[in-house]
FIBALO-254858 format. One record per residue (C-alpha): residue in one letter; x, y, z. Coordinates in pm, 1 decimal. Layout:
SITE   aa       east      north         up
SITE    a          X          Y          Z
...
REM end
This chain:
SITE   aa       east      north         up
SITE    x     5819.9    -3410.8    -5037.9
SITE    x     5803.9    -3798.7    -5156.9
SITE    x     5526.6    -3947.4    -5168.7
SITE    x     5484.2    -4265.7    -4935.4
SITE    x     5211.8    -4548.1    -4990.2
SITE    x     4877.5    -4566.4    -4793.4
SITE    x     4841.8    -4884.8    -4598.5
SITE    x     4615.9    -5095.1    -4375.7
SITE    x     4301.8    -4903.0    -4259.2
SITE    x     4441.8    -4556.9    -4364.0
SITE    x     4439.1    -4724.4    -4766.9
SITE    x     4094.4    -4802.9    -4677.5
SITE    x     3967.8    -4497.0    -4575.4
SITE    x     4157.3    -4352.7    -4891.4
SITE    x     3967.4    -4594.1    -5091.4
SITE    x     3621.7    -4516.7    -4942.8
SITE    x     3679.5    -4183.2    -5005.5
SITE    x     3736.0    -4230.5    -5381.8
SITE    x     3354.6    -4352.0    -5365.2
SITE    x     3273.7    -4024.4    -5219.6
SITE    x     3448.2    -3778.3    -5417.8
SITE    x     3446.0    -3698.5    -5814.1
SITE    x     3784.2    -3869.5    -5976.2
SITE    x     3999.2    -3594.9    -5968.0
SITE    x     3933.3    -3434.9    -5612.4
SITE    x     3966.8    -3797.7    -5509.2
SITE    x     4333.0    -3816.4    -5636.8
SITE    x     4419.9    -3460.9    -5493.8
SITE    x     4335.0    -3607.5    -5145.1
SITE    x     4553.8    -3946.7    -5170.6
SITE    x     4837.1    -3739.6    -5311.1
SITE    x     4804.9    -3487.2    -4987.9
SITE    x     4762.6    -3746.3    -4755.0
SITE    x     5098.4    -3915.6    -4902.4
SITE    x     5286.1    -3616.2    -4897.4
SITE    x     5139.5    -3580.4    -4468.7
SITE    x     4958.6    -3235.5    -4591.3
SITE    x     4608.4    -3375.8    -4426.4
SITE    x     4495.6    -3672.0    -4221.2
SITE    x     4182.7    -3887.2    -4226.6
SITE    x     3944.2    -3919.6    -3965.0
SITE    x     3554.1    -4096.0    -3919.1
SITE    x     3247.6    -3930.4    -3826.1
SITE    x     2906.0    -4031.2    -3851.6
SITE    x     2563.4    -3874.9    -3851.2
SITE    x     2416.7    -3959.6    -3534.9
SITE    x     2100.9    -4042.1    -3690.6
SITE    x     1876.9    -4342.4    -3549.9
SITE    x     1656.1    -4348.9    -3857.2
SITE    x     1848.8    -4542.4    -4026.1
SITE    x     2160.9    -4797.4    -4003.7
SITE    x     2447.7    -4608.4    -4101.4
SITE    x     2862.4    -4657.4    -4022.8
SITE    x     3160.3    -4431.0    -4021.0
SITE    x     3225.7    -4238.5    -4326.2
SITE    x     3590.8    -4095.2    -4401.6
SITE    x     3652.3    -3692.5    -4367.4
SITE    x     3972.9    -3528.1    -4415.8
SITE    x     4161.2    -3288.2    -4152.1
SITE    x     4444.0    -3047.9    -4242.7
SITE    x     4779.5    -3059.7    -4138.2
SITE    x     4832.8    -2701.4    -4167.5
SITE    x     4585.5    -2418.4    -4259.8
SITE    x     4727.0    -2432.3    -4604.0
SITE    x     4458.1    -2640.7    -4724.5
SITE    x     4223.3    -2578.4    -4528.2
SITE    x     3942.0    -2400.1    -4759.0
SITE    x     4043.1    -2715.9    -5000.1
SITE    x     3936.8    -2973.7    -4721.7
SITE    x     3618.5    -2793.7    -4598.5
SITE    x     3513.3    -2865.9    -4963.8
SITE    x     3600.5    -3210.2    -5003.5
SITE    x     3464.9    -3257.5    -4661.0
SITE    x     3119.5    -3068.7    -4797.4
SITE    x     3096.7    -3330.8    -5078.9
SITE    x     3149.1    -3619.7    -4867.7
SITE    x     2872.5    -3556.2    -4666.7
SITE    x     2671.2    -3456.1    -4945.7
SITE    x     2753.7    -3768.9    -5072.4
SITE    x     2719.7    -3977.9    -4793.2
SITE    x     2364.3    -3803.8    -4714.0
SITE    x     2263.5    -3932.2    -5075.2
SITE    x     2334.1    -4229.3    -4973.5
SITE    x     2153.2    -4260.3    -4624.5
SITE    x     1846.7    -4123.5    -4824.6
SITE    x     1794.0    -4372.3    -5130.5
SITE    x     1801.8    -4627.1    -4776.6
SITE    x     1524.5    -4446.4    -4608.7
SITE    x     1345.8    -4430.7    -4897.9
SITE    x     1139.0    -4734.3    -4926.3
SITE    x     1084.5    -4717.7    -4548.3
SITE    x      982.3    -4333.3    -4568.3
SITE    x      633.5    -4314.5    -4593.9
SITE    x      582.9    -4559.5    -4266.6
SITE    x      847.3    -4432.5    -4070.6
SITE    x      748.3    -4071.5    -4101.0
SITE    x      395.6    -4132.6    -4056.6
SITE    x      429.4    -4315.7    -3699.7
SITE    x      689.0    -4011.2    -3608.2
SITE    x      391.5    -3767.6    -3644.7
SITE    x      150.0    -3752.5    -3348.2
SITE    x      305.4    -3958.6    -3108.9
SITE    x      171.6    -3850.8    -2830.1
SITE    x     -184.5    -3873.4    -2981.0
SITE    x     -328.7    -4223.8    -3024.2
SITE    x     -500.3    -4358.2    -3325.2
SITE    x     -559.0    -4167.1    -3636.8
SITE    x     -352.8    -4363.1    -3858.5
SITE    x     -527.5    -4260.5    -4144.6
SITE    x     -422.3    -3844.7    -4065.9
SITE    x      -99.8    -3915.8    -3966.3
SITE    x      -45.5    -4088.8    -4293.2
SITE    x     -202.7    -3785.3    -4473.6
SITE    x       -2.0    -3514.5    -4287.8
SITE    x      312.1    -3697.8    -4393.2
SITE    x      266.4    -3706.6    -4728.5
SITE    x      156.0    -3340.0    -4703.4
SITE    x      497.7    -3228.3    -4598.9
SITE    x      595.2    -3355.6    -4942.9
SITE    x      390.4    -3187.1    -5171.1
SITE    x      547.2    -2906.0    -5398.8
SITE    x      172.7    -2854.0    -5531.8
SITE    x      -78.2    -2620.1    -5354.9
SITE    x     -262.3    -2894.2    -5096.4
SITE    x     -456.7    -2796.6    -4811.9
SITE    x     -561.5    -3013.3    -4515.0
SITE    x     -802.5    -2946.7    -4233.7
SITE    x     -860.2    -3130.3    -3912.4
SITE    x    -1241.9    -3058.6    -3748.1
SITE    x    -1106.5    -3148.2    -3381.3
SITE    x    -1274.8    -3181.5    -3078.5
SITE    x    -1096.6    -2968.4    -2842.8
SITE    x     -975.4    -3251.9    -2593.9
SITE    x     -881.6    -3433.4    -2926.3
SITE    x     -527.1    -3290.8    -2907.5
SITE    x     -475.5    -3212.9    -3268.7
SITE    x     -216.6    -2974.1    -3225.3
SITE    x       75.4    -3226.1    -3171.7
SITE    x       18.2    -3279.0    -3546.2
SITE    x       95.7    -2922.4    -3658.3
SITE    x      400.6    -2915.0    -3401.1
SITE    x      544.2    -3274.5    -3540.5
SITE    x      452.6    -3120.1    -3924.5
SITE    x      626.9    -2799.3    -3836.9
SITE    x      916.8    -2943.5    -3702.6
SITE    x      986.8    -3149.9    -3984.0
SITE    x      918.2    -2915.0    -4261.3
SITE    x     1196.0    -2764.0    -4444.8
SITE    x     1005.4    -2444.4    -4431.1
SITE    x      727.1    -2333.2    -4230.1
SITE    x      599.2    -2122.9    -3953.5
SITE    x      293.6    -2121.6    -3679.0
SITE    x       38.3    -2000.4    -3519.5
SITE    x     -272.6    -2127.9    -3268.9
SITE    x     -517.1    -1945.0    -3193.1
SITE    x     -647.1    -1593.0    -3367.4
SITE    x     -318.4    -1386.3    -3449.9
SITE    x     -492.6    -1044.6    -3361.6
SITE    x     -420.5     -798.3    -3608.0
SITE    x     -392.3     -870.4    -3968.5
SITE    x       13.7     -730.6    -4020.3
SITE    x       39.8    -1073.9    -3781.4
SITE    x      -72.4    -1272.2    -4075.8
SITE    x       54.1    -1086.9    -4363.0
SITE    x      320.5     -844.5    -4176.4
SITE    x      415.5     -488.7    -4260.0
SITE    x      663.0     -236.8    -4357.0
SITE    x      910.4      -61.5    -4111.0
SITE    x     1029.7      182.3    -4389.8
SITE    x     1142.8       26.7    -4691.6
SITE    x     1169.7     -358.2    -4481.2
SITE    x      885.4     -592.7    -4513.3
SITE    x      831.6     -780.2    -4188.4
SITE    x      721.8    -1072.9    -4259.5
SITE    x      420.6    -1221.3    -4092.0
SITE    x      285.4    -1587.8    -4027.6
SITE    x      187.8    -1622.1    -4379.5
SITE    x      470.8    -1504.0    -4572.0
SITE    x      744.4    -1679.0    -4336.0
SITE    x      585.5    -2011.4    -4524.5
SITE    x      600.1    -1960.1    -4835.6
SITE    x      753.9    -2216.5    -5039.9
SITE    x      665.4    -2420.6    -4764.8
SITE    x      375.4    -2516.3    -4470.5
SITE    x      187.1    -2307.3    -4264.2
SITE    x       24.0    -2490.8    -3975.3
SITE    x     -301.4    -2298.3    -3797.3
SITE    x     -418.1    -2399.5    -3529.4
SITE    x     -795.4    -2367.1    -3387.9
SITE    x     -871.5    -2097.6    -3711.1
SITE    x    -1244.9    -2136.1    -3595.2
SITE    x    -1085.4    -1817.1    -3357.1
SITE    x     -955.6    -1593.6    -3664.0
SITE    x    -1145.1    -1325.6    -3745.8
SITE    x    -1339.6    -1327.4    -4071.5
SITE    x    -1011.1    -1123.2    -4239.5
SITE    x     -795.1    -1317.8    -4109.6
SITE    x    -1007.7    -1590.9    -4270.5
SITE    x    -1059.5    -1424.5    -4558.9
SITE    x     -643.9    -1335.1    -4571.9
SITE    x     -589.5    -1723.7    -4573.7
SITE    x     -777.3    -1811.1    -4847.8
SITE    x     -650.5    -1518.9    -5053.6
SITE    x     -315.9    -1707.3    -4986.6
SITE    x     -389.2    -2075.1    -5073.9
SITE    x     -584.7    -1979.7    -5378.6
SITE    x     -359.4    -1698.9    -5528.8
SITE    x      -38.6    -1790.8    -5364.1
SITE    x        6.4    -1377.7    -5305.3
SITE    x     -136.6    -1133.0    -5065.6
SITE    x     -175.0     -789.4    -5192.5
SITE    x      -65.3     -511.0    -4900.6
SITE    x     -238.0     -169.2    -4919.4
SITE    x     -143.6       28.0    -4638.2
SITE    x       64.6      341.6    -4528.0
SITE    x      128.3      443.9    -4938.0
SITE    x      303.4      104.9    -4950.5
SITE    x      145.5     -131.7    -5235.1
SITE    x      341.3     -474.2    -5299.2
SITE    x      173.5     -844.2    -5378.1
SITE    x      364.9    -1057.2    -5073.4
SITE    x      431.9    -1425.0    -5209.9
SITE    x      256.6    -1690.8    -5003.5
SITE    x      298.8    -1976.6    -5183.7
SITE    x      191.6    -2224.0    -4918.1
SITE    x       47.0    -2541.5    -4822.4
SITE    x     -205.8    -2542.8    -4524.4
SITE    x     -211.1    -2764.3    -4233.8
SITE    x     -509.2    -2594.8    -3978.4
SITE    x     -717.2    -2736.0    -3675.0
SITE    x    -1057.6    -2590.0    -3583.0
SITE    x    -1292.9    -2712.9    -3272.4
SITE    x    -1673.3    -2749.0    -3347.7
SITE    x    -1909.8    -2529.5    -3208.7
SITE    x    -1955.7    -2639.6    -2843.5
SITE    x    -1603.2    -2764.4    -2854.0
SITE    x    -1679.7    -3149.2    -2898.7
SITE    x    -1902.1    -3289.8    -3206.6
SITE    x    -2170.7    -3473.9    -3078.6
SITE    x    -2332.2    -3767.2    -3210.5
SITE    x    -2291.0    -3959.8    -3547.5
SITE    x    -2530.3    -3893.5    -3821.9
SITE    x    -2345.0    -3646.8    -4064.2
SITE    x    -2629.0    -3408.7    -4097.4
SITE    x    -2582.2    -3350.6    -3721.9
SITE    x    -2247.5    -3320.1    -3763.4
SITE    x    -2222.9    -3033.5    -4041.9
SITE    x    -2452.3    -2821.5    -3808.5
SITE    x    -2127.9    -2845.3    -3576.0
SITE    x    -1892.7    -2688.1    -3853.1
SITE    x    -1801.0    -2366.0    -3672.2
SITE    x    -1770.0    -2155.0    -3985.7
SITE    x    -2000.2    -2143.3    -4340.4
SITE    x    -1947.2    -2447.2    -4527.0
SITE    x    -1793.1    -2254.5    -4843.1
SITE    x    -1461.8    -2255.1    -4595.2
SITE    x    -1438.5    -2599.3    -4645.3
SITE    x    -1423.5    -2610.7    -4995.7
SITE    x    -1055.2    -2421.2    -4992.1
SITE    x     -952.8    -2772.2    -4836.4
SITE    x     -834.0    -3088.6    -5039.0
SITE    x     -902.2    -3304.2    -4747.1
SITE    x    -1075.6    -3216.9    -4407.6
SITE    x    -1103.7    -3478.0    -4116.6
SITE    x    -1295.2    -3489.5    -3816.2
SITE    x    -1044.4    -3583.2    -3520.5
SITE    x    -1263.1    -3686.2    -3184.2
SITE    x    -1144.6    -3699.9    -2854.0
SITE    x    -1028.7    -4065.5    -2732.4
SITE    x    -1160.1    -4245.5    -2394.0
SITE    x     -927.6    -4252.9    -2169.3
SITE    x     -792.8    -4579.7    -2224.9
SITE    x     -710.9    -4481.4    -2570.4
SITE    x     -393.3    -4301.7    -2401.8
SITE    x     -256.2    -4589.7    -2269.5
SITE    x      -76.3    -4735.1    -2643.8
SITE    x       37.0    -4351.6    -2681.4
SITE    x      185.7    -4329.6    -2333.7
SITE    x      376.2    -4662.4    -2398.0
SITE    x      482.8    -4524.9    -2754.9
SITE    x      632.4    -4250.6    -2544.1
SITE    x      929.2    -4408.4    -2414.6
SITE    x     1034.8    -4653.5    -2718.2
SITE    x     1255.7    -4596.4    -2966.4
SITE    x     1259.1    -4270.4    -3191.2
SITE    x      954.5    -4144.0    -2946.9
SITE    x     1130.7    -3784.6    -2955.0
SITE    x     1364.2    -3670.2    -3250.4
SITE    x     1681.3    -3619.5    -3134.8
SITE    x     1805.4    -3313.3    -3366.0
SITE    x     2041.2    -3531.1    -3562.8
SITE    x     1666.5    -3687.4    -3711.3
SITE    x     1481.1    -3362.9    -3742.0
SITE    x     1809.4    -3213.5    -3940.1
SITE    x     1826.6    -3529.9    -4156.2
SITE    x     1409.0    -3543.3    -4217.5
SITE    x     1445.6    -3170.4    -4361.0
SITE    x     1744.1    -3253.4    -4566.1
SITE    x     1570.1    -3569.9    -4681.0
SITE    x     1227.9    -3382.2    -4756.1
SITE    x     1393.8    -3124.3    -4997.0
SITE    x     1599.3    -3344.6    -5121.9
SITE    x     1301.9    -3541.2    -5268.6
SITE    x     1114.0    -3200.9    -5327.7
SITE    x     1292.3    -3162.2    -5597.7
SITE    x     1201.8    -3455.6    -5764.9
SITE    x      952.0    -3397.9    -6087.1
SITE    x      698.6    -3632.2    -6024.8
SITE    x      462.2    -3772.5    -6285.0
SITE    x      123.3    -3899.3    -6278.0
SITE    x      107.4    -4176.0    -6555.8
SITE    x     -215.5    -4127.4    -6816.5
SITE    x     -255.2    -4533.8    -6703.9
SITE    x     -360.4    -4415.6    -6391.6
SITE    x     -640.2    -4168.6    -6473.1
SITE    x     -880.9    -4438.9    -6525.5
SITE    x     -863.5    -4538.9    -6203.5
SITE    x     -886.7    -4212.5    -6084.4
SITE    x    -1197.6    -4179.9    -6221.5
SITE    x    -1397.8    -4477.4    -6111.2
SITE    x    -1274.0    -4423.6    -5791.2
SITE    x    -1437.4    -4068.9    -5806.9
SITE    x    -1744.7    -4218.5    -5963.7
SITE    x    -1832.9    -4498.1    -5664.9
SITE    x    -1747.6    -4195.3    -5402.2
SITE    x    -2066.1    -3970.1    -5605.8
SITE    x    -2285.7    -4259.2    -5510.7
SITE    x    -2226.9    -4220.2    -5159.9
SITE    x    -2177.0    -3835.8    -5163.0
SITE    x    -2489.1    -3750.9    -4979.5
SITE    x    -2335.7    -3891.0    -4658.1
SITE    x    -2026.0    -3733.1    -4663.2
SITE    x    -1933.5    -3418.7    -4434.9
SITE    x    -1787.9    -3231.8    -4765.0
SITE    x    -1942.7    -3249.2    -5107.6
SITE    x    -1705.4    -3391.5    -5380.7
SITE    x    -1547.4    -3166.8    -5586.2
SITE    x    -1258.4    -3070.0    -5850.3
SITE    x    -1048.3    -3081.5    -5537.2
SITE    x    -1105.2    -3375.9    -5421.6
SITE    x     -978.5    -3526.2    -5768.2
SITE    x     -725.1    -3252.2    -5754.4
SITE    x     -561.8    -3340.8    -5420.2
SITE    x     -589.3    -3733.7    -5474.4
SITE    x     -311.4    -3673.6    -5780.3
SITE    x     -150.9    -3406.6    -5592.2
SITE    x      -80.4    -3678.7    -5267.1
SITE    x      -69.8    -3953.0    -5466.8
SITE    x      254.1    -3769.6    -5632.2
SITE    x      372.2    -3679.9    -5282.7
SITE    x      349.4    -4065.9    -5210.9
SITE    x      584.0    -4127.0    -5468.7
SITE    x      838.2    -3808.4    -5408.9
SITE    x      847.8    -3943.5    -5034.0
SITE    x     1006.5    -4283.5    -5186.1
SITE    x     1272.6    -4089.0    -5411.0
SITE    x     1045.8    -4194.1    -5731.3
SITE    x      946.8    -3973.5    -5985.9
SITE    x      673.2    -4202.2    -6166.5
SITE    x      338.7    -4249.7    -5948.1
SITE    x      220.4    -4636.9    -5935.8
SITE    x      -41.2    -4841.5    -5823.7
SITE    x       68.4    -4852.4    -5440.3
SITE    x       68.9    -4452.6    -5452.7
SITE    x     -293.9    -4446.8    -5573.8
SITE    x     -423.1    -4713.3    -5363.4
SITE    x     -245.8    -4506.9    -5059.5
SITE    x     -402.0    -4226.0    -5145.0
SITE    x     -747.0    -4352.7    -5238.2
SITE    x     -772.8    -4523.6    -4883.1
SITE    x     -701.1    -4171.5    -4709.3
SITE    x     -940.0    -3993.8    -4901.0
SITE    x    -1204.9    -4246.8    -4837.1
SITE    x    -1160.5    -4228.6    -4480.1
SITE    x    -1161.6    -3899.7    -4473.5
SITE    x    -1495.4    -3854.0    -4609.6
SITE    x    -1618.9    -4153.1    -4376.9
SITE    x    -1674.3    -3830.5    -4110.1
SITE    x    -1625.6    -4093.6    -3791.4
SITE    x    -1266.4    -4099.6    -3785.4
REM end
């Protein structure tokens, strides 16, 4: 069959899609197109996170090609998505931090932390001391959602094969635990878990494995995961301000704490707090249309993936920071400790992954310092 010549907007779309395509699949489609073996056609993502335009895809003529086309049409949107992601980037950590908690008003300072958890590939774990009116688990549901990987629960999950899971025969069922791994596992009021369920957790984020003993069946379950977890006070609402006060409002022994990078106390609003939030409601982007949550997961692994290093520069820094935070330590709801250092480079690497960079810099530390801070200034 001759070949004719592509003209007017069907030689552009031909030309766009050289852009999108590796040289030689590239000519394979223009030759097919001239010899009327496919046809073009535009499509977009439907995403309102960013700007984006019509991209070219190719339709077969016949079902001839067809297994060809879904290829090239794979790497097109791969492609494409590439794209669309190096043009969030310097926009991400913002963006995602005012889609978190919408319906919750205030708490910049968590919101910005929770976001930047979602992009850690290193063990981080975050814990929110809520007052029960406080709302906190729209956070977990907005983290969840947005997560590549993760899985939930609120409230005490009963029996431990709920956590951990158990065998039906030679099957592992997995539980809450294991159905994050690789990935986030938001709890929600844990001040209800039962000391083993407690005691299961920790196992996790320290070891990144359970161990199962039961029925003649012994395995180590991975549960590599990062921990997002609410927990009420005792009496359900902290009362007063002065920290010592405070602590004796932790519902659970203090050595809990200490399996946390960064804990927060989240208190309930007045009730003309809600009026921003309920506002915020019915703007743009105030509920993710699936086309965004699809494109946030994409866009998070996609950037998980990205080695990220923490410049020896940097560690200076890191240090004095630490340093003026000792001379304030004896007000702070949680004692300093190798974590707290630990977690500051683990989020201030997030900070950078979340912008498609693999080096951190000066505006990832300063971030990162400001949340910690904050978080140890208990009135948040």
């Amino acid at each position: 069959l001759k070949a004719r010549p592509l003209l007017g907007k069907e030689g552009k779309l031909a030309d766009e899609i050289e852009t999108l395509l590796p040289p030689f699949d590239a000519r394979e489609v223009k030759m097919l197109r001239k010899q009327l073996h496919v046809t073009f056609y535009e499509q977009t993502l439907g995403v309102s996170l960013i700007e984006e335009k019509p991209f070219p895809l190719v339709r077969a003529a016949h079902a001839g090609h067809a297994k060809d086309i879904q290829d090239y049409n794979t790497k097109i949107r791969r492609n494409v998505k590439e794209r669309y992601f190096k043009q969030f980037a310097p926009n991400a950590f913002a963006a995602i931090a005012d889609l978190i908690g919408q319906d919750l008003p205030g708490h910049q300072n968590i919101k910005e932390s929770i976001a930047l958890h979602v992009f850690s590939t290193e063990p981080f774990h975050l814990l929110l001391l809520a007052d029960q009116g406080a709302h906190p688990h729209c956070l977990l549901r907005d983290a969840a959602n947005i997560a590549p990987i993760s899985s939930t629960a609120i409230g005490s999950p009963g029996a431990s094969h709920a956590l951990v899971g158990e065998y039906k025969g030679d099957t592992f069922i997995k539980g809450i635990i294991p159905r994050g791994d690789g990935g986030l596992v938001c709890l929600g009021d844990i001040q209800l878990f039962r000391e083993d369920a407690r005691a299961t957790i920790l196992t996790a984020m320290d070891k990144g494995i359970i161990p199962y003993n039961k029925q003649g069946k012994h395995a180590k379950i991975n549960a590599r995961i990062n921990v997002l977890a609410t927990a009420a006070p005792r009496g359900d609402a902290f009362i007063g301000d002065d920290f010592r006060g405070l602590k004796k409002q932790i519902p659970f022994d203090h050595s809990f704490l200490f399996a946390f990078h960064l804990t927060f106390i989240l208190r309930k609003p007045g009730t003309d707090a809600f009026a921003p939030a309920k506002e915020k409601k019915t703007g743009k982007n105030a509920f993710l249309k699936p086309e965004d949550v699809e494109f946030l997961k994409e866009y998070i692994a996609y950037a998980s993936r990205i080695d990220v290093k923490f410049p020896s520069a940097l560690q200076e820094d890191v240090i004095d920071f630490l340093k003026m935070l000792k001379k304030t330590e004896q007000k702070h709801l949680v004692e300093l400790s190798p974590k707290t250092a630990q977690g500051l480079i683990v989020l201030a690497k997030a900070s950078a992954r979340m912008e498609l960079r693999n080096i951190v810099s000066d505006i990832d530390l300063l971030r990162v310092k400001n949340i910690v801070q904050q978080s140890l200034e208990w009135g948040s």
